[in-house]
N, C-alpha and C positions, 0 to 999 in steps of 0.2 A: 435878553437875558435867558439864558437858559433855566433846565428844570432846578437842575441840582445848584447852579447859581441862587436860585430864587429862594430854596430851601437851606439853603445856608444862611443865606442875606436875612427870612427870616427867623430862623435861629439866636443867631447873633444878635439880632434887633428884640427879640421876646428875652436874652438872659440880660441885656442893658436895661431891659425896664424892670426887671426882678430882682436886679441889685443896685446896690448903691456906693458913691465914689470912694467909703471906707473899708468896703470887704471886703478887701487885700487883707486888713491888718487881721480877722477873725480867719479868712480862708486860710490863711499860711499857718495858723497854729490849731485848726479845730484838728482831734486824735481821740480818739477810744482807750482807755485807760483801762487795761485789763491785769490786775495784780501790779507788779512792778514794770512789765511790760507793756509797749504801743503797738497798737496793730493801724496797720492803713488800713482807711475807712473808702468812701463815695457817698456824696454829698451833693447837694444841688439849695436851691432856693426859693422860700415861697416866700413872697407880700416882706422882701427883705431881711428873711429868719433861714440861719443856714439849717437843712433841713436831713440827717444823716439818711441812705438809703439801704445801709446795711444795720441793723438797730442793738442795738447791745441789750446783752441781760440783764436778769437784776440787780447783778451781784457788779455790774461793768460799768462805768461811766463815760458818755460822751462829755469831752473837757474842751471850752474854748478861750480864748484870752487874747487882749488885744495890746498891739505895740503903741499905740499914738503915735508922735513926732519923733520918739526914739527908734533905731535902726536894732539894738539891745535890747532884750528884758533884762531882769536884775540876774537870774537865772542861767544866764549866760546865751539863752536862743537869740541865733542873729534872723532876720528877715532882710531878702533882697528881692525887691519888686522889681519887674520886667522896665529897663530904664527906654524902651522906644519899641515900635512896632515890629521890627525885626523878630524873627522864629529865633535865631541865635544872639546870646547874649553875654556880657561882659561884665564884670564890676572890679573896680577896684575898692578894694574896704581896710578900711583902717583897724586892724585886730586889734581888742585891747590885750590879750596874753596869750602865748602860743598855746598848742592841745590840738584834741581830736575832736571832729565832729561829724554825724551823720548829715549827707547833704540829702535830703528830701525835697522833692520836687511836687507841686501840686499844678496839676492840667486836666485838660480836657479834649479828647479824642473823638469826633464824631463816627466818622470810620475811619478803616484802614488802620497802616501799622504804624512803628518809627521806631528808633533808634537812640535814645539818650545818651551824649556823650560828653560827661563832664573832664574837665582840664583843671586839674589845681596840684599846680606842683609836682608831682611824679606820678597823682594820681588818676588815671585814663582807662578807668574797665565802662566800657558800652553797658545799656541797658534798655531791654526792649520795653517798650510801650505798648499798651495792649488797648482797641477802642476801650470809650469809655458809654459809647453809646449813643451819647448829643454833649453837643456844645453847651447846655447847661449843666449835664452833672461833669464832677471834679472826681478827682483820685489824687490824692497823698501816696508818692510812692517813694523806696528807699533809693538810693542811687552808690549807696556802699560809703564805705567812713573816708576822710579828707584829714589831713592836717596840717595843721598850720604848725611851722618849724619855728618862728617868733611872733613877738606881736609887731604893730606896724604894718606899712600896704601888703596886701593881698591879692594876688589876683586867681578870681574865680570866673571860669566860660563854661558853658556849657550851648553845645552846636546840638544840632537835629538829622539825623539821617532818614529821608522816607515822607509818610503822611507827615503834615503840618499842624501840631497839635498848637493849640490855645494855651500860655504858659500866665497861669496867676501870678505865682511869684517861688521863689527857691527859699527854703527855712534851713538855716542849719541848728542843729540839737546836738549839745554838749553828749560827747561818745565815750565809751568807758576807753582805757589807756591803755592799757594793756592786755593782758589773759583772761581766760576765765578762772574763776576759782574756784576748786576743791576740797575738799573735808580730806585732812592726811590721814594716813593709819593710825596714827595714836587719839583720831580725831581731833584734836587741833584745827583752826583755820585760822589762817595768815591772810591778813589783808593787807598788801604792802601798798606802798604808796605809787608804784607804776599801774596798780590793777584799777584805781581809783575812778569814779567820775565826779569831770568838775561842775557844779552845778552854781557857778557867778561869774564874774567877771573880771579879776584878779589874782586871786588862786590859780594857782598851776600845779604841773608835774614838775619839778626843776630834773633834768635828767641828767647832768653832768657826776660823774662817778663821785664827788666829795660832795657831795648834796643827795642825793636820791632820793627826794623828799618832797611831797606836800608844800609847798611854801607861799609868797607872797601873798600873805594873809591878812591884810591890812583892812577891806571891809566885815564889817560883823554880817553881813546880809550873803556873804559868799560863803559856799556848805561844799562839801563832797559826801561821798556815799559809794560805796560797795556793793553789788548783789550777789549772792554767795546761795547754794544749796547744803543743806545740813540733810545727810542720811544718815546719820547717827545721832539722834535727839540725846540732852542732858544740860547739866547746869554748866556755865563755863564762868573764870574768871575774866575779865577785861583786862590786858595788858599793853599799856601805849607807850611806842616809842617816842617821846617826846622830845623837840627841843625849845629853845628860847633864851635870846638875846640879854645880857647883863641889863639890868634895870624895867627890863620889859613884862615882866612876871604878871600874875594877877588875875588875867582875864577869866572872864568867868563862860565853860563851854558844856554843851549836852552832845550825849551821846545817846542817838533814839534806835530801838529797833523792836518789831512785833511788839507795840504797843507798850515797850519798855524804856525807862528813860532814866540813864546815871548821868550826872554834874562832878564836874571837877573844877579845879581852878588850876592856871594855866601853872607851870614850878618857873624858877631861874634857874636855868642851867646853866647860864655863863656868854652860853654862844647858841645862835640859833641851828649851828650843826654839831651841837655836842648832845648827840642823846642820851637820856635815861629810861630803862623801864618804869612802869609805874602801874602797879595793880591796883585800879579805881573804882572797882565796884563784880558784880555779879550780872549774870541774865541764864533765864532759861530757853533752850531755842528748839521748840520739834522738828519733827522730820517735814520740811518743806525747805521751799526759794523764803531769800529772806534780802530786806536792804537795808542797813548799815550808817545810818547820816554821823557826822559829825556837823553841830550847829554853833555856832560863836551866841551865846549868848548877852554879853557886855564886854566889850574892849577896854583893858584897864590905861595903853600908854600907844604907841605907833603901830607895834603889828600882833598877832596874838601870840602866835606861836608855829616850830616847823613840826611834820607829822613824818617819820619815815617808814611804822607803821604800826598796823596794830595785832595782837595777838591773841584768840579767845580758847582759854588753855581749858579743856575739861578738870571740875573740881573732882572729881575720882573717879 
């Protein structure tokens, strides 16, 4: 056996006894929670405790969560574990609703380079890998957004070009839908429901021009949210395009942002794509990044209601 054989062999034998047969489920989602945004991290392991090697402030949180026997969280992150020994990999996955997702990758590089090249559906941009240093420490890296055009099978590859990196497992994380968003001239911001992210597992974007809407809104545990900058701070009102199905009214839902939180109860509109405006409350928002949840708080009948968007009009 050679040197660098031997040095690999034991590598690979020292990061087997530092972790354990569930650390997929912690690796695929451990991220650095910095304001509203994630940053990739590098991480590695001690006595079976993921251990980050870039360390956040005080103000930053390292966040971990684990999947168990589900392939979902409630949240809508999928995890695909590496399904055989093979550098390149395949999965077919059952979507539960169509949307966007960042596909993030977590590996490990000893040396040398490669090439990341995921396949899903139209989507096919490379991405370099860069060492990570040893076969025990990790990197969470982005791979660019994906989407799923429905729900039902999927198929997700992703091949390797170059050095042979060590592949934990691929996460994918619900991605915003559309644009970014901006504060208009009369300051106003419009949150429509293409700009949206879906954060569960039923909820969607419905895109078809007579719908443009928020919808299939049947679990109370499925949320969307916004991230939006305000350069012009003030009070605004809350204006929701709302819709909802004859008999289906009632539900009762929050709207949270910077520490702020108005309730409404869902209206009957008639049809769940007949909207009405509806001025629900107030908030004041300074000049920074801000995010936007809507939360189902109690479902009164089958779904709660459709969202096509929302409006936050300055009060003078």
């Amino acid at each position: 056996m050679s040197i660098n054989n031997l040095k690999t062999f034991f590598l690979l034998s020292l990061a087997t006894c530092t972790t354990n047969a569930n650390s997929t489920d912690h690796v695929a989602n451990i991220f650095l929670a910095e304001g509203n945004k994630l940053k990739h991290i590098d991480f590695t392991f001690s006595k079976n405790k993921i251990v980050p090697i870039n360390k956040p402030a005080k103000y930053n949180n390292i966040q971990q969560d684990k999947f168990g026997d589900t392939p979902q969280l409630s949240d809508g992150r999928i995890l695909l574990k590496p399904k055989n020994d093979k550098i390149d990999q395949l999965w077919e996955y059952n979507a539960s609703r169509p949307g966007k997702y960042w596909m993030e990758l977590v590996y490990s590089l000893a040396d040398g380079k490669c090439n990341a090249m995921p396949n899903v559906n139209s989507y096919r941009i490379t991405t370099k890998l860069n060492s990570t240093g040893s076969y025990q420490i990790f990197r969470n890296i982005n791979l660019g957004k994906i989407y799923f055009t429905n729900s039902g099978k999927q198929n997700v590859e992703i091949k390797f070009k170059g050095a042979k990196p060590n592949v934990r497992a691929v996460i994918l994380r619900p991605a915003p839908e559309g644009e970014k968003i901006i504060q208009s001239l009369d300051r106003s911001i419009l949150l429509h429901s293409r700009d949206a992210t879906i954060n569960g597992t039923k909820v969607q974007y419905e895109n078809k021009p007579h719908k443009n809407t928020v919808g299939f809104w049947v679990n109370t545990t499925d949320k969307v949210y916004w991230d939006f900058n305000v350069a012009n701070e003030g009070e605004f009102h809350i204006e929701i395009n709302q819709g909802c199905g004859r008999g289906q009214g009632g539900s009762k839902v929050e709207l949270i942002v910077s520490d702020q939180s108005v309730g409404f109860i869902v209206k009957d509109t008639g049809h769940f794509q007949n909207f009405i405006p509806r001025k629900i409350g107030k908030i004041y928002l300074n000049k920074a990044e801000h995010r936007l949840w809507i939360k189902p708080v109690k479902k009164a009948h089958g779904a709660i209601m459709d969202v096509r968007h929302i409006k936050l009009i300055p009060t003078k």
